[in-house]
N, C-alpha and C positions, 0 to 999 in steps of 0.2 A: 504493500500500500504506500509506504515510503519513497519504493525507487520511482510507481507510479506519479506519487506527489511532483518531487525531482524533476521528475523526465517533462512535465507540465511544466513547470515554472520555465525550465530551458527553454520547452518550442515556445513559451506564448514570450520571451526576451530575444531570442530568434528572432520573431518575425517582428516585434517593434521595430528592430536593427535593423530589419530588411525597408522595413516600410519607409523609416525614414530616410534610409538610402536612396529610397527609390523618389522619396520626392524632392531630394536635394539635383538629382540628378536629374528629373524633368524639370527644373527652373520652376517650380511652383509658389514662389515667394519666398524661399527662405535662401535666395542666393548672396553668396561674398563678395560680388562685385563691390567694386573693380578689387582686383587682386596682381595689381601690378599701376605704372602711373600713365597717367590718361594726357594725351593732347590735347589739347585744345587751340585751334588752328583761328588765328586775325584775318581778314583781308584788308589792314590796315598795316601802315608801317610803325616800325618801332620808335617809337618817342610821342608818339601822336597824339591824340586827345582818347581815342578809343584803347589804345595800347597802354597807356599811362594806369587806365583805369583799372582795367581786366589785372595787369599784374598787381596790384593792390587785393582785385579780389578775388584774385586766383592765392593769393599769400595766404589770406583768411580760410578760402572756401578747402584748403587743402586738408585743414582740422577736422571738417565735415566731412570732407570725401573719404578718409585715410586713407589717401596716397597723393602722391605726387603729381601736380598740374603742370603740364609744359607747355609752355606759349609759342607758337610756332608761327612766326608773322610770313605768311604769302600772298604778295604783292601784285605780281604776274599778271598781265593784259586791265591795269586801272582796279586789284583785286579780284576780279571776278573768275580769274585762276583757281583759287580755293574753292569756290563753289564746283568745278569739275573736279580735283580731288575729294572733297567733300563726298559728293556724288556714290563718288566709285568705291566710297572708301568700308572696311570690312564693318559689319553693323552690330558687332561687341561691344560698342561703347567705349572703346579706348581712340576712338579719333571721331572729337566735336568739334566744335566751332564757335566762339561768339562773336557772332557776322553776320547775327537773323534778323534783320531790318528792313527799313523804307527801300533801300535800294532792290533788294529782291520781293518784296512783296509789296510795294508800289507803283514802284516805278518799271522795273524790267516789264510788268505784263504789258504796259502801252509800247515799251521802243526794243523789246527783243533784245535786252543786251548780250543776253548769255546764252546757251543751248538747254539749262536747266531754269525749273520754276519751281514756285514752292510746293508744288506737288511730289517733287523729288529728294525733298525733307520731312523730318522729325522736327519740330520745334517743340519745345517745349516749355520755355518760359522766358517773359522778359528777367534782363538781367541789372541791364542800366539805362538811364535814361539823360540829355543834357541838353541846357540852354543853350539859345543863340542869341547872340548880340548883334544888333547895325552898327556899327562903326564908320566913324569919320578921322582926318587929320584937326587935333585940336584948334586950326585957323582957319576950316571951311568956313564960306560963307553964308554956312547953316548951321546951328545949334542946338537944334533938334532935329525931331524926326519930319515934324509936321513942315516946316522951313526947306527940310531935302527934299520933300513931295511939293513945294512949292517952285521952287526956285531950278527942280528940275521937269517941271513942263515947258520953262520955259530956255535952259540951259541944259544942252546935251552933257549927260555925266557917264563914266567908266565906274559898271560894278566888277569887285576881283568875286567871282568865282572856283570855290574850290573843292566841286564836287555838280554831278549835275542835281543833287535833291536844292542845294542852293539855288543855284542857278531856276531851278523851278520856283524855289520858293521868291527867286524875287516879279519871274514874271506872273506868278499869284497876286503880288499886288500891284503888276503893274495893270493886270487886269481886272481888279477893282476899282482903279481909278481909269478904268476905261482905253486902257491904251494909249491914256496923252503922256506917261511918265518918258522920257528921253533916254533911255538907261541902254549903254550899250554893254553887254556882256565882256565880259574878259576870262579866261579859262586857265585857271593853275591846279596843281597838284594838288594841293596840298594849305593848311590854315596861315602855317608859316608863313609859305611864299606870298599868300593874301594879305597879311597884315605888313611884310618886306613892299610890297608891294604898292601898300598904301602911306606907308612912312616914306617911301622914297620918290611919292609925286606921282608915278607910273600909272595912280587910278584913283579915281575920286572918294571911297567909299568901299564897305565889305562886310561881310557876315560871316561872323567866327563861331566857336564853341566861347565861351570865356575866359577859362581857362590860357586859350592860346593867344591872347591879349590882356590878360591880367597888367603884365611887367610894364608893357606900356604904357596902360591907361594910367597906371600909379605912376608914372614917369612924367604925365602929364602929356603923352605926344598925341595922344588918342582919347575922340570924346567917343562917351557912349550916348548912342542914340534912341535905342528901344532896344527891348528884350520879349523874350517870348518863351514858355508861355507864365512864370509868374514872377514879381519883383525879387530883385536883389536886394535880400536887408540893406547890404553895405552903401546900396545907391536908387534911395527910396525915392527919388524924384525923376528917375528915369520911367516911362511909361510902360508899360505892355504894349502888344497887339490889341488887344482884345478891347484895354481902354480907348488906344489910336481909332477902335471903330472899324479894325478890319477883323471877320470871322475865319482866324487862323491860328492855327498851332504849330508855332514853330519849332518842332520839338523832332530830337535824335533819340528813338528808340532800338534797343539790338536786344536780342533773346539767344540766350543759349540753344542749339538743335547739333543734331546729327544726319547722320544718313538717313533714308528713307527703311522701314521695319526695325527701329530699334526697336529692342525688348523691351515688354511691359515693366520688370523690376530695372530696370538701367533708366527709364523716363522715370520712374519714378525715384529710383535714387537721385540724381540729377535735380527734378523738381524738388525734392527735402532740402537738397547741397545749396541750393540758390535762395530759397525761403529763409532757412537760416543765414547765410553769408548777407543777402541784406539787410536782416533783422540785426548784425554783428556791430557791437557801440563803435568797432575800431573802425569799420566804412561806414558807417552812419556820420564817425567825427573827421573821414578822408573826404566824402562827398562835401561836407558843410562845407569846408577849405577851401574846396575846388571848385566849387558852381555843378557842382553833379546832384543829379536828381533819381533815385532810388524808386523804382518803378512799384506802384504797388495795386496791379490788378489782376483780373480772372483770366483765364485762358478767351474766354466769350470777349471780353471788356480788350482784351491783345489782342483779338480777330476785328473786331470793329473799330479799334483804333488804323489798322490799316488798311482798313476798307474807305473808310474816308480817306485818309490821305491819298490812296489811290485812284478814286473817284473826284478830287479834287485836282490832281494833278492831272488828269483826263480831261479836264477843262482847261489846258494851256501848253499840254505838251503837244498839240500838233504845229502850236509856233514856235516852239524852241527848234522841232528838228525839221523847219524851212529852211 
């Protein structure tokens, strides 16, 4: 009766063993991911406004992930290079991206930049978010915003562009004021080159992150004009959009994704890693610093934030690519 007893206890510890074996090994939620350190690929250069960021909270989010983040900046064909790596890339979850933005889910579906769309990703959460500032040479013959919308219907002005979602965003207002603004385009790489640009005469006028004109504006060489979409404590008398009376948001969002069929427990590790890393007081008190804006919505509320924007910029990119 005893060896009976025994021999019971073994098969029914047996087959607990097996069982749980068995669903470690069909990935049924109780996986280790990641179990090695994970990429996470820019299509921004290094020093940038967007690469400044992410290694900040790739420092943090490293705690939550338990392992190691590596920031891999590729640049290739204006970035959109990384999105065909991206693409092809193995769907373990050891090579993401955060690069899930306006440019691929606004703007490429009107002008076909790239051979992929976001249907060929995972997204899965916003990560960051940041302002834009108007900027002028502090002896323009405007001093605000309202003064640049004046003085350039009737005086042809050079905006530096440094990206096309700018470049969009200015002919959004140029098409609220009905197309009398005089505003010729100018095309640079990069916020740098934009603000080099506007210090050295080469262009009237520019829209930066903040960030990438902090040094100067404390310098005094640079006024700020308006900002979007909410005030700067530090510069409470500069306006919004939204006060100026134009219905825009001029806002830089980017969300963490992958390849297209990441695993249900890898999205969902990822979405925990990112909830927490923004909830983190150390980039809570890195964004205040920096003009960075800490995204805080639902995956629904992230869909429809680029659905506007993509439907807004449907209203003005068939002039930009005459």
């Amino acid at each position: 009766m005893k060896k009976k007893t025994v021999l019971g206890i073994f098969i029914a510890i047996l087959l607990s063993l097996l069982v749980a074996c068995s669903s470690e090994s069909s990935g049924s939620g109780d996986s280790d991911y990641p179990k090695k350190p994970v990429t996470l690929m820019l299509p921004y250069g290094s020093g940038g406004t967007t690469d400044l960021y992410f290694r900040e909270f790739t420092n943090i989010a490293e705690e939550h992930l338990g392992q190691r983040i590596i920031i891999k900046n590729e640049t290739g064909g204006g970035g959109l290079s990384m999105y065909s790596t991206l693409a092809t890339a193995d769907t373990d979850g050891y090579t993401m991206a955060a690069g899930m933005g306006t440019s691929l889910y606004a703007i490429n579906p009107h002008l076909e930049l790239m051979e992929h769309d976001g249907e060929d990703f995972t997204l899965v959460s916003p990560a960051m978010q940041y302002q834009y500032v108007f900027v002028a040479p502090s002896d323009a013959p405007y001093q605000t915003f309202e003064e640049l919308i004046e003085y350039s219907k009737e005086n042809p002005l050079t905006f530096a562009a440094s990206s096309t979602t700018n470049h969009l965003f200015a002919e959004t207002i140029n098409k609220a004021e009905n197309f009398d603004l005089q505003w010729k385009i100018v095309n640079y790489t990069s916020d740098s080159e934009s603000i080099a640009a506007v210090l050295g005469g080469h262009v009237d006028f520019t829209l930066v992150s903040p960030i990438a004109v902090a040094g100067s504006e404390q310098a005094g060489d640079i006024n700020y004009l308006a900002v979007s979409p909410e005030k700067f404590e530090s510069h409470p008398d500069v306006p919004t959009m939204d006060e100026l009376g134009y219905e825009l948001d001029i806002t830089a969002m980017i969300g963490i994704g992958g390849p297209k069929g990441l695993p249900e427990d890898v999205v969902a590790k990822w979405d925990d890693v990112i909830k927490k890393t923004l909830e983190d007081p150390k980039l809570i008190e890195f964004a205040a610093k920096n003009y960075y804006t800490l995204p805080n919505m639902s995956q629904e509320e992230m869909d429809d934030f680029f659905t506007n924007q993509r439907e807004r910029f449907g209203e003005v990119i068939d002039r930009v690519v005459e």
